[in-house]
C-alpha positions as CSV (number, residue, x, y, z in Angstrom):
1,X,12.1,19.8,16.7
2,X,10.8,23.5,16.7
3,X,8.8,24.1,13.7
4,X,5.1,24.7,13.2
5,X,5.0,23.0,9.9
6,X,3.0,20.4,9.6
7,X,4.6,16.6,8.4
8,X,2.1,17.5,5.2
9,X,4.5,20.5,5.1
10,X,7.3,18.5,4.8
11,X,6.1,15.8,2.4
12,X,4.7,17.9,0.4
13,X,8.0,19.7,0.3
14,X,10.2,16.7,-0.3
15,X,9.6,16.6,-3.4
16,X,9.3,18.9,-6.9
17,X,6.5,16.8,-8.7
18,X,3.5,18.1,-7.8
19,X,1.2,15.6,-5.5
20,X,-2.3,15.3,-5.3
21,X,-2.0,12.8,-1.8
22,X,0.9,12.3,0.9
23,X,-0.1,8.8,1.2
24,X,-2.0,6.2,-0.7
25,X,-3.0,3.4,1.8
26,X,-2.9,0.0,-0.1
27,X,-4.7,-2.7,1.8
28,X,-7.1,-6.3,2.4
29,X,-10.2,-4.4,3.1
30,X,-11.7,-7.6,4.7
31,X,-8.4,-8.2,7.0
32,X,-7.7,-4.7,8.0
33,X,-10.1,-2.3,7.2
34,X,-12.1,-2.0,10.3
35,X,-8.7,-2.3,12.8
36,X,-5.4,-1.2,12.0
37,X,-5.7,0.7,8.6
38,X,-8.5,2.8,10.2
39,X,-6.5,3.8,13.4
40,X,-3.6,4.5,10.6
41,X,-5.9,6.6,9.0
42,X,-7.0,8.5,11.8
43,X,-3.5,9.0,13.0
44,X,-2.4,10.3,9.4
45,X,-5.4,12.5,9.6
46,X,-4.5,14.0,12.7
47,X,-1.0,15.0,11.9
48,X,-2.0,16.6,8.8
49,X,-1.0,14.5,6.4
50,X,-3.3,14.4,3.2
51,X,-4.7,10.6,3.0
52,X,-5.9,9.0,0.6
53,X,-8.5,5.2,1.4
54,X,-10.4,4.2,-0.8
55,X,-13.4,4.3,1.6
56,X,-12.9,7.7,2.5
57,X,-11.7,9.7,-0.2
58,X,-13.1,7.8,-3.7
59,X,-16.3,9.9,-5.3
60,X,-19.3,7.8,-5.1
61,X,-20.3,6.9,-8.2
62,X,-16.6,6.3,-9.8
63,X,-15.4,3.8,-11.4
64,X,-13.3,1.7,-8.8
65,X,-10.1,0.5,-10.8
66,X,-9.2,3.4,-12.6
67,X,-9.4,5.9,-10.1
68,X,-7.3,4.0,-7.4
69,X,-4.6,3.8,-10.2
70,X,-5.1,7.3,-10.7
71,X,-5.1,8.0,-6.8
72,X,-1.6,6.1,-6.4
73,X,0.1,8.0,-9.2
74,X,-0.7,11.3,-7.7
75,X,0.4,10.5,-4.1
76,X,4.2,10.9,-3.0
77,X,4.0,7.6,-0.5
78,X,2.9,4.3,-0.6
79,X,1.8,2.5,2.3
80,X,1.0,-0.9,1.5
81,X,-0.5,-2.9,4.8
82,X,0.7,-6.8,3.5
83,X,-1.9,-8.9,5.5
84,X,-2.2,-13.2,5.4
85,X,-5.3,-12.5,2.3
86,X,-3.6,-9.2,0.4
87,X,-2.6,-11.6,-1.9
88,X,-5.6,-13.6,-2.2
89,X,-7.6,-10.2,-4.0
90,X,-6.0,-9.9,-7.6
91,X,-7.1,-5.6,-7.2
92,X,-4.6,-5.7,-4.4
93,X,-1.9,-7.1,-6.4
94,X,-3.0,-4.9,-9.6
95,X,-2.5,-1.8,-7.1
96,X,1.2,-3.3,-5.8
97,X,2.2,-3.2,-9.1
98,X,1.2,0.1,-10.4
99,X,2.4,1.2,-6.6
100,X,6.1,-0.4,-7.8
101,X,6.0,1.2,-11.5
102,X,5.2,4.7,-10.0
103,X,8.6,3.7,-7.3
104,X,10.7,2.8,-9.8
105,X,9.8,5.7,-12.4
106,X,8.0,8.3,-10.4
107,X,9.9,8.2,-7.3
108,X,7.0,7.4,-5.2
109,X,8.1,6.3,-1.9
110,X,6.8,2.9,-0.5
111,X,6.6,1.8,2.7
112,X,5.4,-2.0,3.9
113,X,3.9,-3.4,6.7
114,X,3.9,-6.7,7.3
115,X,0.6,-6.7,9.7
116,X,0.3,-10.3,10.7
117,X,2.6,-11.6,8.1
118,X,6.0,-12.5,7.9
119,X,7.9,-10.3,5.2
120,X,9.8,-14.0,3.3
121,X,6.2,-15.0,3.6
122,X,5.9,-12.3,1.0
123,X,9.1,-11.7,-1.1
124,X,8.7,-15.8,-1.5
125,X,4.8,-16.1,-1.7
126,X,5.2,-18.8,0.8
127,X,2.3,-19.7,3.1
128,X,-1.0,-18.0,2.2
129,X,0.4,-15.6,-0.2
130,X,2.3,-19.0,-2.2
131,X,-1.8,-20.6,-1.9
132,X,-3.1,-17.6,-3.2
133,X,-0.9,-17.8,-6.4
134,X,-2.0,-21.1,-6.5
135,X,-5.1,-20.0,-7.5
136,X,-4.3,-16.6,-9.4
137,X,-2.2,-18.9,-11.6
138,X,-5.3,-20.5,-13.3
139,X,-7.3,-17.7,-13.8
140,X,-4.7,-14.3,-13.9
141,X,-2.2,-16.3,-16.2
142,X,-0.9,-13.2,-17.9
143,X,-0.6,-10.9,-14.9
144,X,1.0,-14.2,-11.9
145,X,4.8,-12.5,-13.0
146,X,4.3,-9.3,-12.4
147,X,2.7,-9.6,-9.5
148,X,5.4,-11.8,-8.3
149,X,8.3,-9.4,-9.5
150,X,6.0,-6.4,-7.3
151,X,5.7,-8.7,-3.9
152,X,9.6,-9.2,-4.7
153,X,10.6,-5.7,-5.2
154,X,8.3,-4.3,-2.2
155,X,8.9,-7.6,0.1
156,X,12.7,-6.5,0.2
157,X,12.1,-2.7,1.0
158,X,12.5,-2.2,5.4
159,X,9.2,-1.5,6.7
160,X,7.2,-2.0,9.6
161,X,6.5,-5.7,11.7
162,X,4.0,-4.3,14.0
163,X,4.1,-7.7,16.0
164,X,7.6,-6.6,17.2
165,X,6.7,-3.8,18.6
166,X,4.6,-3.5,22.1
167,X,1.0,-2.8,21.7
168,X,2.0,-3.5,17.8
């Protein structure tokens, strides 16, 4: 492909809504943080394309919750790094399902990887992610369906098994 435009170029471009982000990286900080989401980052980075982690890009001083809700809504993709604990952190799930409302009525693009974690394991909540609701179920009553309904919805979207590929 001959083109000096950069991929922000294109995303940026796809698109007539008007997009503070390319990408909003949704992820386990304590399972992914320090390994693959930061060589993602860095690789998004390089190409141009207009990041946002939380780590990275969120003001110091601001309060957390609502500013990652705000951060997803004004980025065109999604890319949500499933890991064996994502659904062990109830702010992880809160973000996947703001992430599916802004697919389904903003037409936010989402992309999952499934980084150590098979994708049934997910779209099921079998293995860790089915112990994790365990849990959520006694204490996050009023929030367990939606959260199931997101891991669903975003389970059965193709993405990324970076154990099947070499070098992941």
């Amino acid at each position: 492909m001959a083109s000096s435009s950069s991929s922000s170029d294109f995303i940026s471009a796809s698109s007539s809504q008007s997009w503070d982000h390319d990408v909003f990286l949704s992820f386990r900080g304590e399972d992914t943080r320090k390994s693959f989401v930061d060589h993602l980052y860095t690789a998004l980075q390089q190409q141009g394309i207009h990041t946002y982690k939380d780590d990275e890009t969120l003001a110091r001083g601001e309060s957390i919750g609502p500013a990652l809700l705000k951060a997803i809504q004004e980025s065109r993709i999604a890319v949500i790094v499933f890991s064996k604990s994502y659904a062990d952190s109830s702010w992880c799930l809160d973000e996947l399902a703001h992430i599916v409302e802004c697919m389904e009525n903003k037409g936010q693009i989402v992309m999952p990887i499934f980084y150590d974690i098979d994708p049934s394991d997910v779209r099921k909540q079998n293995g860790k992610y089915g112990e994790a609701f365990t849990k959520h179920e006694c204490v996050h009553k009023n929030k367990v369906e939606s959260w199931k309904i997101a891991l669903v919805k975003s389970g059965n979207l193709s993405g990324w098994v970076p154990k099947d590929f070499a070098n992941g």
